[in-house]
C-alpha positions in Angstrom: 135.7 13.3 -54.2 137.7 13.5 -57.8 135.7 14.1 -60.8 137.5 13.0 -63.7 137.0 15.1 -66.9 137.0 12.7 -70.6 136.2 15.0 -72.7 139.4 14.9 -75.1 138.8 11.2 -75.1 134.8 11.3 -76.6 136.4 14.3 -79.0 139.1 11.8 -80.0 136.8 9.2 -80.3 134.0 11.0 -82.7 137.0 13.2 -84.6 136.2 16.4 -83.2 138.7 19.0 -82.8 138.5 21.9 -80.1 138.2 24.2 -82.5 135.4 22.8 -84.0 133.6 21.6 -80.8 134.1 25.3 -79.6 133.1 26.7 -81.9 129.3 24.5 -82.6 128.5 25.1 -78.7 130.0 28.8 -78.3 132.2 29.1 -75.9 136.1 29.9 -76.5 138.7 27.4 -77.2 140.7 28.7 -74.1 137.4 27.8 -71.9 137.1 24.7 -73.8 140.9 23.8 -72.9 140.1 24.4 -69.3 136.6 21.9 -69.0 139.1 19.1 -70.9 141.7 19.5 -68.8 139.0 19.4 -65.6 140.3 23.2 -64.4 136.4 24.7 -63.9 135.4 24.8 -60.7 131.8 24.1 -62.6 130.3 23.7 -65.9 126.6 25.3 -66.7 124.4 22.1 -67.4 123.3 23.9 -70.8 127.1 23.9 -71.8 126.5 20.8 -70.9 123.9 19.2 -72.9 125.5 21.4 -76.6 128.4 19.5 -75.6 126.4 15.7 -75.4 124.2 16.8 -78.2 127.3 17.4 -80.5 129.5 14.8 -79.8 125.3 12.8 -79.8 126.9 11.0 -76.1 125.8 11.2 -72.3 127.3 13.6 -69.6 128.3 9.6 -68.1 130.4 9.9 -71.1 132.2 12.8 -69.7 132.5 13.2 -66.5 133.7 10.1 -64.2 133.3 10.1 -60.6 136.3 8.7 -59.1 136.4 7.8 -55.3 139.9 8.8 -54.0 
């Protein structure tokens, strides 16, 4: 099972640097670079939701499951 990780795209997409997006749902940009880049073993669904809430877009949005 592959989950594919969009995140940079939606950023792209609504203009949203990782600064910024780090910053609005409080976690660290390093963290941040680690979720885009799909290197989390998990993400905490509340993480989750500041993330769709700010960039106002689904988790569907996000994360992509990709059957290998």
């Amino acid at each position: 099972m592959e989950i594919i990780v969009n995140l940079d795209v939606m950023m792209a997409k609504r203009k949203v640097s990782s600064k910024e997006l780090a910053s609005a749902i409080g976690i660290t940009e390093a963290n941040l670079s680690l979720l885009k880049r799909g290197k989390v073993k998990g993400v905490r669904f509340d993480t989750l939701a500041k993330i769709c809430t700010y960039l106002d877009c689904q988790p569907g949005d996000i994360l992509e499951h990709r059957p290998q």
